[in-house]
Every structure is written in C-alpha cells, then in structure tokens.
N, C-alpha and C positions, 0 to 999 in steps of 0.2 A: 876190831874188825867185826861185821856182819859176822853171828849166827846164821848156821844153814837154812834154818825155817823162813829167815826173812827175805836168803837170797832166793829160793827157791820161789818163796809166792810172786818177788818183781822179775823174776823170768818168764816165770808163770803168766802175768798180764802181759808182758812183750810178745810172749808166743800167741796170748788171743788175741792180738792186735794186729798180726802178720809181721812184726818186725823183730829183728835181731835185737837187744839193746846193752847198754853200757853203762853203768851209772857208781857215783862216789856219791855221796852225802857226808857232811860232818858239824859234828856241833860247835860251833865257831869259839864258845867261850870254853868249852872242859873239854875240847879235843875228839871224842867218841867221834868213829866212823862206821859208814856202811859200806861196802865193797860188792856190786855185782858186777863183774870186769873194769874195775875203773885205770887198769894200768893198758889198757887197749889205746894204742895210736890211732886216733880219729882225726876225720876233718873236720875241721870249725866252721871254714863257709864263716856265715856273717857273725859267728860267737867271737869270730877273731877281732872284731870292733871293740870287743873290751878291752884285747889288751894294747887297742891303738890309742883307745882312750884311757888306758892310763897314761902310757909312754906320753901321751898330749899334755896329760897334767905333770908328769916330770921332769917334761921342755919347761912348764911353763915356769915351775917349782925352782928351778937351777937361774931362769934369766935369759933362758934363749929365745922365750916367746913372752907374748902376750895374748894372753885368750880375749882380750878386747881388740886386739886387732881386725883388722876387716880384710875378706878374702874377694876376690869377684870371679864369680859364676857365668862364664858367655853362655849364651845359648847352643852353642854347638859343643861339640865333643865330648859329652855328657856321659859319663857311665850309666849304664841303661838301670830300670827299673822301673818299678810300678809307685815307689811312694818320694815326698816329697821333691828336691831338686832335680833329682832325676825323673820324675814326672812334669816338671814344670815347664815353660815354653819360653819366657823375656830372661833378660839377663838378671840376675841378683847378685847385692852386695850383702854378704852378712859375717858378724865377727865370727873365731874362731869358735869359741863357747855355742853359739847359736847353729854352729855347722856341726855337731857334736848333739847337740840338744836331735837334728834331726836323726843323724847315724844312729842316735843309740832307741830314741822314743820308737821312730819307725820304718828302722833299719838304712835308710837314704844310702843308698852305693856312691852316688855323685857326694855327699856329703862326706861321706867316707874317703873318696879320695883326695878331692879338694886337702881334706886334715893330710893322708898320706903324704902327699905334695911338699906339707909343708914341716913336716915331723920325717920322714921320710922309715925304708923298712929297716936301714941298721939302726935306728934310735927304738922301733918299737922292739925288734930283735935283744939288744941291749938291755932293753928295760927288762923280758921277760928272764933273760939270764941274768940279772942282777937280782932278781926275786928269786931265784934258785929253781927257776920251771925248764929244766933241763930237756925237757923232751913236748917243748911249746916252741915251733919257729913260724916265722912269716917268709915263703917265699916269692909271691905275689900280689900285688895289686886287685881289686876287686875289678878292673876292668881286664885286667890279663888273665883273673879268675872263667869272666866270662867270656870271655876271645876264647878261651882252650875248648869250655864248652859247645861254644856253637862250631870250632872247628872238629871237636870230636864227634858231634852228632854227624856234622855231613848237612848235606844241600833239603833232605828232606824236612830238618827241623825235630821239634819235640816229634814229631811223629816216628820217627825211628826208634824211638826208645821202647816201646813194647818191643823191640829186639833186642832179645839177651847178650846177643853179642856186642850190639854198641855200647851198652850200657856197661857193661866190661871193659871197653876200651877209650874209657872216659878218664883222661886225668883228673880229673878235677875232684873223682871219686876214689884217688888214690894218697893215702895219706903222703909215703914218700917223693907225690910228685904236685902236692897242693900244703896250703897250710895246714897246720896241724899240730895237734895238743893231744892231754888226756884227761879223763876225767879226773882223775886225782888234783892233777894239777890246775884244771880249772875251780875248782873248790876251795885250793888254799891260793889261789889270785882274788878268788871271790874275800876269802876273809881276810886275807892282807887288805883289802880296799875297808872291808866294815870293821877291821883294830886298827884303822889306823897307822899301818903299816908301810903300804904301799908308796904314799907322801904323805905330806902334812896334812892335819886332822880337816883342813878349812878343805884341801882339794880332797879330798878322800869323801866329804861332804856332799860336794858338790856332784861327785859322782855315784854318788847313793843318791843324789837327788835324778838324777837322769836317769839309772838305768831303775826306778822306781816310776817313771811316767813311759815303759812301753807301753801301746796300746794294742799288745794282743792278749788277752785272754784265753786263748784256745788249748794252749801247753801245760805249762805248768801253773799256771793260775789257775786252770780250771778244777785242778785238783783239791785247790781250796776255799771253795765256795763260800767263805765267814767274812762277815765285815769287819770283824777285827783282826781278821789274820794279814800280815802286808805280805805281798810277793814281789820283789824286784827284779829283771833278768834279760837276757838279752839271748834273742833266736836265734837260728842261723838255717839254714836250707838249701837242698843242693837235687836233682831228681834222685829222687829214692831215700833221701836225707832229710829227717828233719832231729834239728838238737835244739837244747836251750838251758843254760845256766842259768842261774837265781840265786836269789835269797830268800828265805822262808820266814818272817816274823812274826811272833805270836805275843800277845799283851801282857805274859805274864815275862818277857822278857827273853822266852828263850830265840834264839837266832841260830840258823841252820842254810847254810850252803850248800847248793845240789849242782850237782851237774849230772845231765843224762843228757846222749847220742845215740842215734835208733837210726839204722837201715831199712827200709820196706823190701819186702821183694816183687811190690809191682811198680812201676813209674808213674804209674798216676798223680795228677796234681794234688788233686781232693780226695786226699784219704782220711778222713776225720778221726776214724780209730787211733789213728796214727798219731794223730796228732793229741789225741785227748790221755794218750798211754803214758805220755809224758807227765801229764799231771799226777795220774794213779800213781805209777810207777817213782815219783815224788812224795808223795803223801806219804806210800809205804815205807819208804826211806825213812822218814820224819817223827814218824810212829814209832819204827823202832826204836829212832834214838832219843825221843821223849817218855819211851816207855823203861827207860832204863836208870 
C-alpha cells in the first residue's frame, strides 16, 4: 500500500484542481500498490465499456459470437452522443470488432449498445464476477444511463445543474443506482486483460490494441508527455464526473495500471483542471511505484 507522503501529495493536486478523487495504481508484474481511496464505489459512466469489452471477447472466446459478424445500425434510435455512430446520420453495417473499435477509441454510446444488444448485461455482469470484481455491476444500458439523466435534470436541460439540488438528485450520479465499480477493481481488470488473464492471450491482444488507440489525450496521457512512454485507457464522464483507467508503459518494460475517478464540485462542461488532475494525479502514482 501507498505510503502517506504519496497519498497525501495526489490529494493534494485533487484539492488544487476542485475535485474529490479516488485512485488505485499497481504494478501489474510485482504486485506493488498505491491506495488513495481506491475501495470507494464509483460510477464508471463510459469506463464501464471495458468491462463490455471484455465480456465481448469471452462471448467470442467460448463460441457464442463471432467478432466478424456484422451488426446494422438504422438511422434512428440511436443512443445519443457526440462521437462516431452516434454522431452519424445513414444507416451502417459494421462487424462486431469494428463496433468495439469505435466504443472504446472514442467512446461511441450507439456503438456501445449495438455490442450491449448483442452480448447483453447478464454476460457482461457474469464476466466481471468470474474475474472476481465483486463490487463491479452493470445495471444499465448507456441509453437508459442517459434517459435517467435528462429525466433527472428536468425540462430546463444542462442548465439546471448549477442547482445543487438537482445535481443531488441525479441517479446517474449515484453509484448504488447506476453502474459502478472501484478503483481497485478496475486496476486488477486492467491487468487481467495485459497478463493474459482475462482470455486468451490472442483476445487480450486485441484489446490492448484498442483501448491503446483512444484518442483523448487530455487525462491521463497528459500526464505523460514522453514519446516512449505508451498510455492505454478508456474515459468515462458523467456532469461533475470525469474518470479514466489506463495503462502506463514505459520502455524499460515496467507496466502499471491506474485507475482514478474525480468528482468536481462545479458542473461545468469545461473544466480542464479537471481533467488534466487525472494525469498528474497518475504520474504521482507511477512514481511511487517506480520509485520503489
């Protein structure tokens, strides 16, 4: 476990940054951990894509799927969002792997579901209790994630939420009434997927290959500004919510799994501290446990 000096300075940067935060690190190959709240029941929001995407690859592992199969996408009914499918307007055909490839690169909700659809929540449920992630469940859908939302704000919209009180009475911000994990346990999902663990070595691959081409940079990658450093990981975002797990790789070989989940206390969209805290707030992690 984290020493005090280490938890104390990534409290330290969560408090200059205006948010609450929660974080696990650990050294994927000798075990060593960091601990600054990592047994806190959080909501995942879109982190919970990892563990769809495993459950996808243990459908496919067993025989129940085939990730070459093709899904189709109508144009309507679309679970909403800002990136791919769910930004898109005609209809699309695309295999499962490639509906996957969006979900996890840049987060796609419709792409997200689509896989849900067809893996559905007792198989991803299942998968994460057969990994032993006892206090990781799925109880919705990413479109029912966002129906509560906009049913909880009410008719005004994002704009009610500089009201303290709606923002309190938002399920979707309550772990026991939304998905939700904890950081410990997303750290050891993370390295079950880079030992090889999770399934076989060829899918475990393929999913180190995808949640290795997200294309934000703003979280935890920013923390690691090296060109030889790799960061893999996958966001997730909720108002007042921004998290993100990873993978930390550095060339001398050592590998390190983070997970941090930050609360703000303003609802704003754009809060960049916020989001850059997460990187810091990783580094410090990483540091420790290289420094040891």
């Amino acid at each position: 476990m984290t020493t005090n000096p280490h938890r104390t300075r990534i409290e330290a940067a969560f408090a200059e940054a205006g948010v609450t935060g929660w974080l696990h690190a650990r050294d994927i190959d000798s075990g060593a951990q960091v601990d600054a709240g990592a047994d806190q029941s959080v909501v995942t929001a879109s982190v919970h894509k990892l563990c769809l995407l495993v459950a996808l690859h243990r459908e496919a592992e067993a025989g129940r799927l085939d990730l070459t199969e093709r899904t189709r996408c109508p144009p309507t009914g679309r679970t909403p969002g800002p990136t791919g499918l769910a930004a898109m307007l005609d209809e699309a055909v695309l295999s499962l792997r490639d509906a996957a490839y969006l979900m996890v690169s840049v987060s796609d909700n419709t792409a997200a579901d689509l896989l849900l659809a067809r893996v559905g929540l007792d198989a991803v449920n299942a998968t994460t209790r057969e990994l032993g992630l006892t206090r990781t469940r799925a109880l919705h859908t990413f479109a029912e994630f966002l129906a509560a939302l906009r049913a909880d704000v009410g008719p005004e919209g994002p704009s009610a939420l500089v009201d303290p009180q709606v923002v309190a009475r938002l399920r979707a911000l309550d772990p026991r009434r939304s998905n939700h994990s904890t950081p410990r346990e997303m750290t050891r999902l993370l390295a079950s997927v880079w030992r090889d663990e999770a399934v076989d070595p060829a899918h475990c691959a393929a999913m180190r290959r995808l949640l290795g081409l997200q294309v934000w940079p703003h979280r935890m990658a920013s923390g690691f500004p090296f060109d030889d450093v790799h960061v893999a990981g996958k966001t997730g975002s909720a108002p007042t919510l921004r998290n993100e797990v990873g993978v930390v790789e550095y060339p001398d070989g050592g590998r390190y799994a983070v997970a941090v989940f930050t609360r703000a206390g303003s609802p704003a969209a754009a809060l960049p501290a916020a989001d850059a805290v997460i990187g810091t707030a990783a580094r410090l992690a990483v540091e420790a446990l290289r420094s040891r």
